[in-house]
C-alpha positions in Angstrom: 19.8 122.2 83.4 18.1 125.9 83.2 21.1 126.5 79.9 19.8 123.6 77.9 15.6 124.5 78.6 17.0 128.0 77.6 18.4 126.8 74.2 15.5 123.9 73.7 13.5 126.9 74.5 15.3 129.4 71.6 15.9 126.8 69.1 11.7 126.0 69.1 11.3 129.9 68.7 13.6 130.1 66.1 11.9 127.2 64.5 8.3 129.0 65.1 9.6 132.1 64.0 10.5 130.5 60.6 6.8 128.8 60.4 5.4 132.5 61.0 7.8 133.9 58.3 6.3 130.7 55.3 3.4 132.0 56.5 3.5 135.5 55.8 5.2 135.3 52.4 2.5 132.7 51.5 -0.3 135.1 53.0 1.7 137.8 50.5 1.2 135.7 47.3 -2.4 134.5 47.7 -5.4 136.6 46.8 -9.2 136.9 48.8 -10.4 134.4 46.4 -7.4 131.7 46.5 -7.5 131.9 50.7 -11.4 131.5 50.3 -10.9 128.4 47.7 -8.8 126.7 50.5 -11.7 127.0 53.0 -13.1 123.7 50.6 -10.3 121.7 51.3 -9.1 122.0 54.7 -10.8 121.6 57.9 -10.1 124.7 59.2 -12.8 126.6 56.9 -13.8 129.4 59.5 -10.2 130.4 60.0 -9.9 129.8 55.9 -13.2 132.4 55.3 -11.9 134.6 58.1 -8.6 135.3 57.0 -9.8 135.8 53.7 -12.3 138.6 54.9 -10.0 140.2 56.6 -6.3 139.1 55.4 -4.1 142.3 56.3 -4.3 142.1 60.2 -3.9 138.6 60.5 -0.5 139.5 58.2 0.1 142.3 61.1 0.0 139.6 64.1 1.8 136.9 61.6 4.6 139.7 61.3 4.5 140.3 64.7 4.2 137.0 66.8 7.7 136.1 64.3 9.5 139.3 65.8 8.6 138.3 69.2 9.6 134.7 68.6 13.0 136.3 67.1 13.6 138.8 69.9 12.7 135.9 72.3 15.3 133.6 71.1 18.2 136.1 71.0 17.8 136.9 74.6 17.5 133.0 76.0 20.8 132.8 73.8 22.6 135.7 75.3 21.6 134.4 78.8 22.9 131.0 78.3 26.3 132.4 76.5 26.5 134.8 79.4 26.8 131.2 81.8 29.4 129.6 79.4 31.1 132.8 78.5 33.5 135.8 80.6 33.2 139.3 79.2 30.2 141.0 78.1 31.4 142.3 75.0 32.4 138.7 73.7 28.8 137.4 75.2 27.2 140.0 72.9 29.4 139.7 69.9 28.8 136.2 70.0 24.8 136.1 70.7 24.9 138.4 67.9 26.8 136.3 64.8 24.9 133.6 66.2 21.6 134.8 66.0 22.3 136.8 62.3 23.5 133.4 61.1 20.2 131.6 62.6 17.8 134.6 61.7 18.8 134.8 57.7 18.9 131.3 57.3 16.0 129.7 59.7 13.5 132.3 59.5 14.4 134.5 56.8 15.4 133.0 53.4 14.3 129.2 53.9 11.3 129.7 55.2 10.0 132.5 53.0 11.2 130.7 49.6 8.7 127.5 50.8 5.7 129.6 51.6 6.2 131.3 48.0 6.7 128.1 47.1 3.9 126.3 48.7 1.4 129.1 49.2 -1.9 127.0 49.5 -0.2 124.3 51.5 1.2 126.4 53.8 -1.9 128.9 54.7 -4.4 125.8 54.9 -2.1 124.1 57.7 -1.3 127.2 59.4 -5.1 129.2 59.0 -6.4 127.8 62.7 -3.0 128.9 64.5 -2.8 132.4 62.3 -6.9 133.2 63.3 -6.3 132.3 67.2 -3.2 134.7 67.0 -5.5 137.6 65.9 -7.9 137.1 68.5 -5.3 136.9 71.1 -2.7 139.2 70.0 -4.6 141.4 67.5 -5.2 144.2 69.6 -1.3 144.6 70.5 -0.3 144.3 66.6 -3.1 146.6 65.7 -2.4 149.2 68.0 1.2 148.9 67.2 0.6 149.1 63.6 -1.5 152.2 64.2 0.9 154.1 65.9 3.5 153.1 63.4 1.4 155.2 60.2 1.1 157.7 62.9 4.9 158.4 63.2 5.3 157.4 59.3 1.9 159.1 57.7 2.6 159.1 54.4 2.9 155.0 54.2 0.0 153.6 52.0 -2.5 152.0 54.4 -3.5 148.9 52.7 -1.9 148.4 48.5 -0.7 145.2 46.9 1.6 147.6 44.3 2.1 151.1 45.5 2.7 152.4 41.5 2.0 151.2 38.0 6.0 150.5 37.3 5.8 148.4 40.6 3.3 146.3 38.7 4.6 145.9 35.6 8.1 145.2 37.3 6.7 142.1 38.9 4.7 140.8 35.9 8.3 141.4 33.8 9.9 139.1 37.0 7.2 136.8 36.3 7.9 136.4 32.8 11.8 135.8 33.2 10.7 132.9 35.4 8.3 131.2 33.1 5.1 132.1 35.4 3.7 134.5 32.8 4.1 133.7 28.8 6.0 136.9 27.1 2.7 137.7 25.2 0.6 138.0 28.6 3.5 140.5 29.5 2.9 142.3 26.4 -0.8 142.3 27.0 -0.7 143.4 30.1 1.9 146.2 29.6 -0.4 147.2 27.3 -3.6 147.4 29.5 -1.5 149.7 31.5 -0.1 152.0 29.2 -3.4 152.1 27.5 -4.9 154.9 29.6 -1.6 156.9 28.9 -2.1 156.9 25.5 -3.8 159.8 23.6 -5.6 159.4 20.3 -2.7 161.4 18.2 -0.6 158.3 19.0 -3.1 155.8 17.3 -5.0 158.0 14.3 -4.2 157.4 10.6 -2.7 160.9 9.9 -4.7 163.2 7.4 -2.5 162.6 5.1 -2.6 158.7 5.1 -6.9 159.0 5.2 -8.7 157.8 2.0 -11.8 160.5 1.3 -14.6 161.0 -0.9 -16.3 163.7 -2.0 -19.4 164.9 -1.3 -20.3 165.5 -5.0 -19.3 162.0 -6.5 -22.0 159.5 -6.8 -22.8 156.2 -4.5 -21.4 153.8 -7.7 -17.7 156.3 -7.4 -18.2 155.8 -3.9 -18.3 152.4 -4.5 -15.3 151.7 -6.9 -13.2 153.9 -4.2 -13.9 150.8 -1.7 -13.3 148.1 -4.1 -10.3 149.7 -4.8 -9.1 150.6 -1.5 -10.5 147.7 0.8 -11.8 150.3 3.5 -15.4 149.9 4.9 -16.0 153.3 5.9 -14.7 156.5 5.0 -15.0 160.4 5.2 -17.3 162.4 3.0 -15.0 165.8 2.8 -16.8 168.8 1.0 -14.3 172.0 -0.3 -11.5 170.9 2.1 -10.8 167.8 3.9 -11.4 169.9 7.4 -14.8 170.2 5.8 -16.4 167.0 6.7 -19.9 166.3 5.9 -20.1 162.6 7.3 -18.9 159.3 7.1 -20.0 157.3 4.2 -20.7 153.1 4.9 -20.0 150.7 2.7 -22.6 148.4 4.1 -25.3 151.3 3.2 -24.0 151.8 -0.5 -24.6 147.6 -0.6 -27.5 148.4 0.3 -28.4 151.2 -2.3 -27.2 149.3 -4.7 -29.1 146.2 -4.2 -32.5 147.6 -3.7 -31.7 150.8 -6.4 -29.0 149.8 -8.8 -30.3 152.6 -10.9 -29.9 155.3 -8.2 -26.1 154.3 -8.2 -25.0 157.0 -11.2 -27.7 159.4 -10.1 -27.4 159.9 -5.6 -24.2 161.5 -4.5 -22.8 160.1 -1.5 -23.6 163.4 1.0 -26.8 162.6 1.0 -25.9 158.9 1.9 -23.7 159.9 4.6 -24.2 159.3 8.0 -23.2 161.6 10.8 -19.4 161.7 11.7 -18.0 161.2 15.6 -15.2 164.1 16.2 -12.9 163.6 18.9 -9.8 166.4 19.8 -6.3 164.8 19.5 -5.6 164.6 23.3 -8.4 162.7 24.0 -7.5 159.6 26.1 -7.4 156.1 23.7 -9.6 154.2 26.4 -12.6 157.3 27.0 -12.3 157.0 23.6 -13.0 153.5 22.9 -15.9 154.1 25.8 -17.7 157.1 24.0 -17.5 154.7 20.1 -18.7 151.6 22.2 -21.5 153.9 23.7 -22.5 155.7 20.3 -22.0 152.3 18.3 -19.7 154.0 16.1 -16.8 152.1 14.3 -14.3 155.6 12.9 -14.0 159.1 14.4 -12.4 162.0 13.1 -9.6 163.4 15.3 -9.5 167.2 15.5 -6.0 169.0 16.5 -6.2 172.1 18.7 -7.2 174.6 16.0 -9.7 172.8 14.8 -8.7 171.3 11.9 -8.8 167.6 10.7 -5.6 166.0 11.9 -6.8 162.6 10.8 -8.9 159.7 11.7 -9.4 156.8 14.5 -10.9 153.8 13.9 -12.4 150.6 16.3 -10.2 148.3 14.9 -6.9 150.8 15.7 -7.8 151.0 19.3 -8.2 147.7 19.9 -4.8 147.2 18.2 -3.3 149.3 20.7 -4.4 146.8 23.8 -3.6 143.0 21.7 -1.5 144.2 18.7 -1.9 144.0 14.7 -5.0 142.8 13.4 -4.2 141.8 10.1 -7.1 141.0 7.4 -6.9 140.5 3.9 -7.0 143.6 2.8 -3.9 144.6 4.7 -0.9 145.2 3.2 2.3 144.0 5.1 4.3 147.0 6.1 7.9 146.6 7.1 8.7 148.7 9.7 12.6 148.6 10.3 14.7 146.7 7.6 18.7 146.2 8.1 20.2 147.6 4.4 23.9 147.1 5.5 25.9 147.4 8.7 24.5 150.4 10.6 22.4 151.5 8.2 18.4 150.5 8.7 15.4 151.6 6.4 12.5 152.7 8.3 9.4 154.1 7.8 8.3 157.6 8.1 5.8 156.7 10.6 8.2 154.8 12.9 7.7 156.8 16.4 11.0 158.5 17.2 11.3 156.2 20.6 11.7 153.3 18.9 14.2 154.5 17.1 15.6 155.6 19.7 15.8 151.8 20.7 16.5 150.5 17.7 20.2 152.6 18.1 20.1 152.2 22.4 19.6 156.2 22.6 17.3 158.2 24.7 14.8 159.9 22.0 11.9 161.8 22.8 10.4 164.9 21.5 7.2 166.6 22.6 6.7 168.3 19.1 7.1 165.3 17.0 5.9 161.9 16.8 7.3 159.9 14.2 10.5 160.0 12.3 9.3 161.9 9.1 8.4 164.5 11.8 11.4 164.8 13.1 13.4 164.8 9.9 10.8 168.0 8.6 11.4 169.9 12.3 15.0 169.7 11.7 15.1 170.5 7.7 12.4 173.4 8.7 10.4 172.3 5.8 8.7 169.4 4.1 11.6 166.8 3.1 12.3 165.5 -0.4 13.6 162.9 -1.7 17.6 163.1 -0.8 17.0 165.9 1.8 19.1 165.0 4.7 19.6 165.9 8.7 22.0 165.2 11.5 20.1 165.2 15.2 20.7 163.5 18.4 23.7 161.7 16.7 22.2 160.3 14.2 21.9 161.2 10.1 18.6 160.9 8.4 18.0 160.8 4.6 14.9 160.9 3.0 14.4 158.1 0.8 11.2 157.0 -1.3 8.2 159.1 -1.8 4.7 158.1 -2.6 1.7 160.1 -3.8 0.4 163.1 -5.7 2.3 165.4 -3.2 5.6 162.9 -3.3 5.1 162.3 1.2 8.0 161.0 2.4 7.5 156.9 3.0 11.0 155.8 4.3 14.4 157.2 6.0 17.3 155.6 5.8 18.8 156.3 9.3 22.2 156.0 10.6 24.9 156.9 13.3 26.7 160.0 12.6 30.2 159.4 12.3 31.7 162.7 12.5 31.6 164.8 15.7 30.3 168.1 14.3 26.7 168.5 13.6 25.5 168.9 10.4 22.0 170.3 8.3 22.5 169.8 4.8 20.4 169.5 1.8 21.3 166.9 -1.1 18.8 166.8 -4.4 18.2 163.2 -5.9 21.2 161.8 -8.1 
């Protein structure tokens, strides 16, 4: 008679064991606000708005009435295989496959996949029982879970996601089972990274940046943005590290609508407005605060000497955070294209880690940004057309040049075949 109270008594702690285990993984997945939502539709709203207050130590006395109920049940088993069993070793060995069986599978796995399952569901039937719990046992589980950071002091307190790449891992878990859509992934990753990112990684290089002089008149100022499509640009006086402002296309409008006549006759320094300078390792997202803050749309980006290493707009900032903005003065740019088996075309700009992806290698180097970098770091020297490299196992070529001072545009990159390294210098055919 005492046996089977003993294993009606363990099978209903097993059984509330696995209720407390739906619990806490459901308790895991909700936020404050979902738990405080739930207080609307069940009738158990104080327990609902008190567990949402305070959700962590009701998890503690969740976590902690299951290992009693757990611990419970493996001893009533053990006494009643002791009564129907000789030998203590067999007793134990028994109680224990048993109970590892009953544990994984009743209170464990099952239970855990419907409280993820059923969050809501689960925490609005449960919320009265979890909130009497804490009042009764809360004091034990507290005091417990004190002296437990006391023996292990560097465990974070109280934290959801104890790093960054926790995060993202769970939002890239997410995606691969259709909770998140692959661009709220993307958008996400790149809310994270963003305060990572420096404003070298975003500028339009000096080279790349469309200038006026400070000498030309408003109506040359204004056939340089006709012909270019920008809105804004630098006003540079002897050298481009010279800059005197930024010059507005929305002010030479202006001029010329009021003063058509003053086109031919005002130069555009006395048009121009003040420029924003920002150093090169300036974070992208203080940034994007101080442009917001000043109401400016384009900085200039000034390396560590103080020179002009190029220019950052609005528009590229925001860019980095949702991706390409196209408008329709944008000119498609292909980044990567495949010429012929192993052999890609890619741009001088392309940053060296993705093509380091683009051939699964591991590329990364703290002097150089982009692949035309790296191709002039190896050469020693500006690259011409033909000039050609071996580095990391790969062989870049300099392909097509553009521009009065013939800047490399695109690399034809492929993997080396031949084991020995190689720096070598071919003129165009």
């Amino acid at each position: 008679m005492i046996t089977a109270l003993f294993l009606v008594a363990a099978f209903m702690l097993v059984a509330l064991g696995g209720l407390f285990a739906a619990t806490d993984a459901a308790l895991v997945v909700l936020s404050r606000a979902d738990i405080a939502e739930l207080a609307e539709k069940y009738r158990a709203k104080r327990s609902l708005r008190a567990i949402a207050a305070d959700p962590s130590p009701h998890m503690n006395v969740v976590n902690f009435a299951r290992v009693v109920s757990e611990t419970t049940a493996a001893v009533l088993v053990t006494i009643v295989l002791s009564v129907w069993i000789e030998g203590p070793w067999l007793v134990l060995l028994f109680a224990a496959l048993i109970m590892t069986v009953v544990s994984f599978v009743l209170v464990g796995s099952s239970p855990r996949s419907v409280g993820r399952a059923h969050p809501q569901a689960v925490v609005g039937l449960t919320a009265l029982l979890v909130h009497s719990l804490r009042v009764v046992l809360g004091p034990i589980a507290g005091a417990l879970v004190a002296f437990g950071n006391r023996v292990t002091p560097g465990r974070p307190r109280s934290a959801a996601f104890t790093s960054e790449q926790q995060l993202l891992s769970m939002v890239d878990e997410a995606t691969e089972l259709d909770v998140l859509e692959e661009e709220d992934r993307e958008l996400i990753h790149s809310i994270i990274d963003f305060s990572d990112t420096v404003v070298r990684e975003v500028m339009i290089p000096r080279t790349d940046m469309v200038t006026v002089d400070a000498t030309a008149t408003v109506g040359q100022g204004m056939g340089l943005f006709l012909s270019t499509g920008v809105s804004r640009m630098p006003v540079v006086a002897d050298d481009v590290d010279e800059i005197v402002g930024i010059l507005y296309l929305r002010d030479v409008a202006r001029l010329a609508y009021e003063k058509p006549a003053a086109l031919d006759k005002r130069t555009v320094g006395k048009l121009a407005r003040p420029a924003l300078f920002v150093p090169e390792s300036k974070k992208v997202d203080d940034t994007l605060r101080q442009m917001q803050l000043d109401s400016n749309h384009l900085a200039m980006v000034v390396d560590e000497y103080g020179g002009i290493a190029g220019l950052v707009t609005l528009e590229d900032l925001i860019e980095e955070l949702v991706g390409d903005i196209s408008d329709e003065y944008d000119r498609e740019i292909v980044e990567v294209e495949n010429v012929s088996e192993g052999v890609y075309r890619v741009s001088a700009r392309l940053p060296v880690d993705e093509l380091g992806e683009l051939f699964d290698l591991e590329l990364d180097d703290d002097d150089v940004d982009s692949v035309g970098g790296l191709l002039s770091k190896e050469l020693g020297r500006l690259p011409s057309s033909g000039s050609q490299v071996t580095t990391s196992g790969l062989v870049l070529t300099a392909e097509r040049t553009e521009g009065r001072r013939k800047r490399i545009s695109t690399v034809l990159v492929q993997r080396d075949q031949s084991a020995q390294p190689l720096v070598s210098e071919r003129g165009p055919e």
